[in-house]
C-alpha atoms as one frame of an Amber mdcrd trajectory, in Angstrom:
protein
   6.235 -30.700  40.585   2.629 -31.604  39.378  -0.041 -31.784  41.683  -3.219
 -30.811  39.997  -2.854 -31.059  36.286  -3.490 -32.848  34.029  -7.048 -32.874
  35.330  -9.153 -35.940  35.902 -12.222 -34.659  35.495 -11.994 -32.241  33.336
 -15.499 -29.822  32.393 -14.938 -27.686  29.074 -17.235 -25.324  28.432 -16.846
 -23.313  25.484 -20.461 -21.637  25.122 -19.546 -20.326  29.062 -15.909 -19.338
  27.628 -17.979 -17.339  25.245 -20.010 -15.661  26.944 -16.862 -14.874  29.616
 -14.767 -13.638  26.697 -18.112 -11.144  25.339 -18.339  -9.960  28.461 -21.951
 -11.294  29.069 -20.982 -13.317  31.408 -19.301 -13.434  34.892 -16.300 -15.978
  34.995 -17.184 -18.331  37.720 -13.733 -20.041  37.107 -10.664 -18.767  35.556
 -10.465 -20.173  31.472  -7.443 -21.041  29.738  -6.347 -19.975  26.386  -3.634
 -20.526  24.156  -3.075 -19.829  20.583  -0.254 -22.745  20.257   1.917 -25.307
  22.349   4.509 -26.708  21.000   4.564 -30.316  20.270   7.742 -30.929  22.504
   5.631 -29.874  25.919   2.455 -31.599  24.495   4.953 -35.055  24.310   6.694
 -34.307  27.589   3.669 -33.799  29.361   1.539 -36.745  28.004   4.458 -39.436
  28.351   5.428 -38.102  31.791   2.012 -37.383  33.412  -0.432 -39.296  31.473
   1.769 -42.347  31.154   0.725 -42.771  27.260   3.350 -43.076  24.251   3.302
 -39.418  22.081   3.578 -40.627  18.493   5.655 -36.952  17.098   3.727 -35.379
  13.674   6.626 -36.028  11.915   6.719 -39.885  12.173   2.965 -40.002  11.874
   2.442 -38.536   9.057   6.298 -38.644   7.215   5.246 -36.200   4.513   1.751
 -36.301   2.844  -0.358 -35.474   5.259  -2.711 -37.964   4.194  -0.528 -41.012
   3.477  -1.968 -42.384   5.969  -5.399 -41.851   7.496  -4.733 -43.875  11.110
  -2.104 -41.582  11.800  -3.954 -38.655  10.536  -6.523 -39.925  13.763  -3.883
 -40.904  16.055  -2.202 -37.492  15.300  -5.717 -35.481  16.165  -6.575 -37.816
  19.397  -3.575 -37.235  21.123  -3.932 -33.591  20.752  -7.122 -33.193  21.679
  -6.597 -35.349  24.784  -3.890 -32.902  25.898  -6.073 -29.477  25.605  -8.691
 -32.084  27.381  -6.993 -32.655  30.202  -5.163 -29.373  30.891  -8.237 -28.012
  31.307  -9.043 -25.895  28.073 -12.142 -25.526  26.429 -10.980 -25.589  23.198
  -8.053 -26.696  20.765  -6.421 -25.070  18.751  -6.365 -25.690  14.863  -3.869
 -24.275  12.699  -3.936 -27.403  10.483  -4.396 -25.192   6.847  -1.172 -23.264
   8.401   0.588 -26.404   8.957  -0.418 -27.937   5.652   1.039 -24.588   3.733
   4.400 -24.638   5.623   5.057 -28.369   4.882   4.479 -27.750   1.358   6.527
 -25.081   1.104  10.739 -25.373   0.645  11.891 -25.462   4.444  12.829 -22.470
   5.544  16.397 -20.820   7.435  16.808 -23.787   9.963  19.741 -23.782  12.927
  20.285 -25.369  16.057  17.480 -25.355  18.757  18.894 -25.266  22.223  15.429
 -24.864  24.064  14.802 -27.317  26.981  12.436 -29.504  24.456  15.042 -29.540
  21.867  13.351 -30.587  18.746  16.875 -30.622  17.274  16.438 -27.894  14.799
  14.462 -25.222  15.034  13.068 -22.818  11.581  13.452 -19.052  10.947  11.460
 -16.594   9.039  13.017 -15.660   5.836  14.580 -12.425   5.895  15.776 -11.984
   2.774  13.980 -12.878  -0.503  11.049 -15.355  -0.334   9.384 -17.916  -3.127
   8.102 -14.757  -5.402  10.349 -12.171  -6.519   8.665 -11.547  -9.775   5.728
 -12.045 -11.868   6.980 -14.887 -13.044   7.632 -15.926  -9.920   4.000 -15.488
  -9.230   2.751 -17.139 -12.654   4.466 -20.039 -11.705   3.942 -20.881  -8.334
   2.068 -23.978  -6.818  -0.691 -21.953  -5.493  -2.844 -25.396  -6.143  -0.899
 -27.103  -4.364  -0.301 -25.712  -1.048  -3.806 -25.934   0.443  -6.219 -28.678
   1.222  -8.119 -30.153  -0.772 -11.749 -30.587   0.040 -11.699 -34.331   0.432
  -8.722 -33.907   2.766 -10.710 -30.839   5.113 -13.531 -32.918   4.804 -11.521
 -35.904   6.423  -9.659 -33.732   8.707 -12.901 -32.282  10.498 -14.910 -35.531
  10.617 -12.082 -36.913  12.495 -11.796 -33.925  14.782 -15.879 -34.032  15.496
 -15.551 -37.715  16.421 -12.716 -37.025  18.880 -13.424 -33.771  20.542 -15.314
 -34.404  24.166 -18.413 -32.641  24.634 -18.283 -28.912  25.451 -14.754 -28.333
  23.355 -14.367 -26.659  20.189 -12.318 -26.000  17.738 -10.640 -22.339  16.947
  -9.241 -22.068  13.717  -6.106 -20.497  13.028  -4.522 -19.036   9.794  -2.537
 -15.985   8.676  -2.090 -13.588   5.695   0.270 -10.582   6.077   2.916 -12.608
   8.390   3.040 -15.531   5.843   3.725 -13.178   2.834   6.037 -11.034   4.777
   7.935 -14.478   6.324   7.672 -17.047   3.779   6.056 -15.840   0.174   7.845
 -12.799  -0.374  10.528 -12.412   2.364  11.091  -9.282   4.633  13.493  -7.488
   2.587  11.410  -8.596  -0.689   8.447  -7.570   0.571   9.995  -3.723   1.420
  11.705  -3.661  -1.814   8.866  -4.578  -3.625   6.595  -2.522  -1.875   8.194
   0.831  -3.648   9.731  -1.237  -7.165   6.427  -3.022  -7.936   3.295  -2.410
  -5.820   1.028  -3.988  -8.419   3.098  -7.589  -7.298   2.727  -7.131  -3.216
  -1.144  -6.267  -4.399  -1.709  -9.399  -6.060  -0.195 -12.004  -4.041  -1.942
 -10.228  -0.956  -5.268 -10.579  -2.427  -4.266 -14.208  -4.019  -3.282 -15.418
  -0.424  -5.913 -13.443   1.554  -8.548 -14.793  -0.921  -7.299 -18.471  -0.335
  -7.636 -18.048   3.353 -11.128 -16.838   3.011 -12.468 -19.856   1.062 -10.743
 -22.335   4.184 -12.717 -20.366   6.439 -16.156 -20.229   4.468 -15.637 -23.958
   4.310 -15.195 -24.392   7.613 -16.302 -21.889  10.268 -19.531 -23.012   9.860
 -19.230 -26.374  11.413 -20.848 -26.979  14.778 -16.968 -28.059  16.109 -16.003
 -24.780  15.458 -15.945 -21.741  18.185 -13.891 -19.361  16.627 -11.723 -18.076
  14.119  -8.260 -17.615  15.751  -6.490 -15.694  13.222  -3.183 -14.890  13.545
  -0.152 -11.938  11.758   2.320 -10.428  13.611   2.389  -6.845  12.666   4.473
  -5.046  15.266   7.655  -5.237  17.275   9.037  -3.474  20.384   8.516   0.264
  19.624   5.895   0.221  16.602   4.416  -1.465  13.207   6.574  -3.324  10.305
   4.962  -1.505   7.974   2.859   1.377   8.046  -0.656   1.746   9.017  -1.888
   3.240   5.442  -0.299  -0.106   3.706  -2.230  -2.324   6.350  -5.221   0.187
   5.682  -5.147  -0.728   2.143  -4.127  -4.072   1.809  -4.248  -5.970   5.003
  -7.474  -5.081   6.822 -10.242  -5.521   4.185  -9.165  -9.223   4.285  -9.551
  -9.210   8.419 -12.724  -7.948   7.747 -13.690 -10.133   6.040 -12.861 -12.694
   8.043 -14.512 -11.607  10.887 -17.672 -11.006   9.074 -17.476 -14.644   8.111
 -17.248 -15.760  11.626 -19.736 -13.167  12.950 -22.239 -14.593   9.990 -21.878
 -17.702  11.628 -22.481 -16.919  15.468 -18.809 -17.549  15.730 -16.022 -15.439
  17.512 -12.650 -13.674  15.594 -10.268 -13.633  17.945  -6.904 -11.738  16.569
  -3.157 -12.936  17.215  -0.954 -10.084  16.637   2.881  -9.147  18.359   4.603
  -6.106  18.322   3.012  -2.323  19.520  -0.277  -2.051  17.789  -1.181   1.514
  19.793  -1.473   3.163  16.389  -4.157   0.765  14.928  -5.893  -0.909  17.964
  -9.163   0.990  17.936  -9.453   0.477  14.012  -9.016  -3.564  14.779 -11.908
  -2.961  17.617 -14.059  -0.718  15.552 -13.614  -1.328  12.004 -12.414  -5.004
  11.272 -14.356  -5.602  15.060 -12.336  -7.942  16.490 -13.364  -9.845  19.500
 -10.760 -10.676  21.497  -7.192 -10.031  21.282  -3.986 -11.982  22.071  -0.169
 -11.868  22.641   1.255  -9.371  24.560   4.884  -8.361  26.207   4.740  -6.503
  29.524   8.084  -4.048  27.767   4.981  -2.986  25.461   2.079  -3.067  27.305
   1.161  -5.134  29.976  -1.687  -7.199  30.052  -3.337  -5.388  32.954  -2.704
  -2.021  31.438  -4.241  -3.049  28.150  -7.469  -4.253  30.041  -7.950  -1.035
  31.461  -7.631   0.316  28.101  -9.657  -1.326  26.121 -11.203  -4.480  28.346
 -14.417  -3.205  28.539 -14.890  -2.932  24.224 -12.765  -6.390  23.918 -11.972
  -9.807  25.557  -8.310 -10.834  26.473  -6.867 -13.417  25.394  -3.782 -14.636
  27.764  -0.962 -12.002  28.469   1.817 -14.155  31.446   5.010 -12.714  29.630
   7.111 -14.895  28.043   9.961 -13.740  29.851   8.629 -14.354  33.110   7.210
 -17.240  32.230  10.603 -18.807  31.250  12.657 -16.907  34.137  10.957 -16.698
  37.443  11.519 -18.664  40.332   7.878 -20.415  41.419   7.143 -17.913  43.886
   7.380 -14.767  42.307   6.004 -16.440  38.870   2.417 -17.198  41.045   2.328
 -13.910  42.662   2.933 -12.572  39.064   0.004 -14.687  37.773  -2.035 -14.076
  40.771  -1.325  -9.737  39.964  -2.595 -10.499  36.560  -5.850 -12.637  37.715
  -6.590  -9.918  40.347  -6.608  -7.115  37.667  -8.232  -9.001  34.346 -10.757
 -11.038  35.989 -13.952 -12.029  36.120 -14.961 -10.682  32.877 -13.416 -10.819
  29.129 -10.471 -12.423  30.532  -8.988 -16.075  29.882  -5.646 -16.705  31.216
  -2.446 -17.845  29.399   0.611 -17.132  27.982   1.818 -13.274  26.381   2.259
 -15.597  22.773   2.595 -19.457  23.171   3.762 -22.243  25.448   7.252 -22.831
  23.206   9.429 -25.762  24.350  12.177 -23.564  25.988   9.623 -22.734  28.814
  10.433 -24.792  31.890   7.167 -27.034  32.414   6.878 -26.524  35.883   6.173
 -22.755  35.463   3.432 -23.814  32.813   1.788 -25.532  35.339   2.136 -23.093
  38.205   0.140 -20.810  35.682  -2.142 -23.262  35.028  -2.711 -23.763  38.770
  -2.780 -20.559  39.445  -5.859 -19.790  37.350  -7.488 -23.126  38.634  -7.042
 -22.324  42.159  -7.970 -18.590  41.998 -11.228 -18.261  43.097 -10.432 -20.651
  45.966  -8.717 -18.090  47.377 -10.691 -15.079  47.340
């Protein structure tokens, strides 16, 4: 099944992946780009292929993130060793993400049946979330759920130590899908959107303004490439809310999050699902995104959306997630090899629609990846 990957020699490059992805640049070999893999495939792949023991997050770490400061290490090297030696040119960070979730109540859980099963797998919240009410709001560990700055501080020496010379780091966090999923709920969101505005208001701007000071603090370190934010604010057929309420209450924050980067030298690179058609050119031309990601070929296929708009934006992966799970080998290359023919050589980095989850079979993962490795080989 695996022939070429994981490389042995592998050359990451982000200031070329940069350049590529601006469109200054003409790709002299395809880049990969992913916005998360889950740690199942990460485990599989390392134990099977790289013949080296996967300690899992959870028995690293076993709660506090910092308990222990060996495993914090271990937990970084071993994933920075896998984006290594697939052949990316960066990792990706969602670590603030990760450090909200765990210190939040654990959300709907059931079953997970994927291929990877990591026993059970977590649901957004559709009902209510943790604020319903002012009080709600008064009391809630707001404190508490983020890093503190001896903890970032630790967290980023470590990564700087470990990363290999030409990787960086892209950042990850998100504001609207967090409120919608977690703080508020869907249906407590919606309801509280018309009953009490003033609430949805302030625990926007409370979150949004928390996710601006992790980013001042750290998109300015040399490890960093880019700020890989990420809220999913479509489905199938259109936006979960509407445009005016993202207008009002979501985008100023994007903005400033992409001035932040931008300040810097650094990229914003936007994760979003769903049909954004109604609010695409505002996310090119007023919050001035970079580069976008995640897309489903029932909404708009990647190659479609690079004729659109590839020549204001880069493009950020875009293999659909069905396909990717569902083809036979064959027809999942020639698929790949369609996409490559249409997106590349400039703004384009190939990967997945959203994320390499651990019901995708790992074989097509790698025919992907060696697809894109391959490519200009055989032109």
């Amino acid at each position: 099944m695996l022939k070429t990957l994981p490389l042995e020699k592998p050359s990451p490059d982000f200031e070329t992946f940069r350049k590529v992805i601006s469109g200054t640049k003409k790709a002299q070999r395809v880049h990969f780009a992913e916005l998360g893999i889950d740690e199942e495939v990460m485990q599989a792949i390392t134990e099977r292929f790289l013949q080296e023991k996967w300690v899992p997050e959870n028995e690293l770490l076993n709660g506090d993130f910092f308990s222990k400061p060996k495993a914090v290490e271990q937990y970084i090297r071993q994933r920075v060793r896998f984006f290594y030696r697939m052949g990316y040119d960066f990792v990706p960070d969602g670590f603030a993400l990760a450090y909200f979730l765990r210190r939040c109540p654990k959300p709907r859980q059931a079953e997970d049946t994927a291929i990877l099963s990591r026993g059970m797998r977590s649901w957004a919240e559709e009902g209510t979330g943790l604020i319903s009410s002012w009080e709600d709001f008064e009391t809630f560990p707001w404190e508490d759920i983020q890093p503190s700055e001896a903890e970032l501080e630790a967290y980023y020496t470590v990564m700087a130590k470990t990363l290999p010379d030409g990787m960086k780091v892209a950042i990850a966090h998100s504001l609207y899908e967090q409120v919608m999923e977690i703080i508020l709920g869907y249906e407590g969101l919606f309801f509280l959107m018309v009953d009490n505005p003033p609430l949805v208001k302030e625990v926007i701007n409370r979150w949004g303004g928390m996710i601006y000071n992790f980013y001042q603090k750290i998109v300015s370190l040399e490890i960093v490439g880019a700020i890989f934010h990420a809220d999913d604010f479509g489905y199938k057929t259109g936006l979960i809310v509407s445009p005016e309420f993202l207008r009002q209450h979501i985008f100023p924050w994007l903005k400033k999050y992409a001035s932040l980067a931008h300040g810097q030298g650094k990229m914003f690179w936007l994760h979003s699902c769903g049909n954004l058609s109604k609010i695409m050119d505002e996310l090119i031309d007023d919050v001035k995104i970079d580069a976008f990601h995640s897309f489903q070929d029932e909404i708009i296929p990647v190659t479609e959306f690079k004729k659109r708009y590839g020549d204001r934006i880069g493009i950020l992966g875009g293999v659909d997630m069905d396909k990717l799970c569902r083809l036979e080998n064959i027809e999942l290359r020639s698929y790949v090899r369609s996409i490559l023919q249409e997106c590349m050589p400039y703004r384009y980095a190939l990967g997945s629609g959203n994320s390499i989850a651990n019901y995708i079979p790992l074989e097509n993962y790698f025919a992907m990846l060696e697809e894109g490795l391959h490519w200009f080989d055989k032109q």
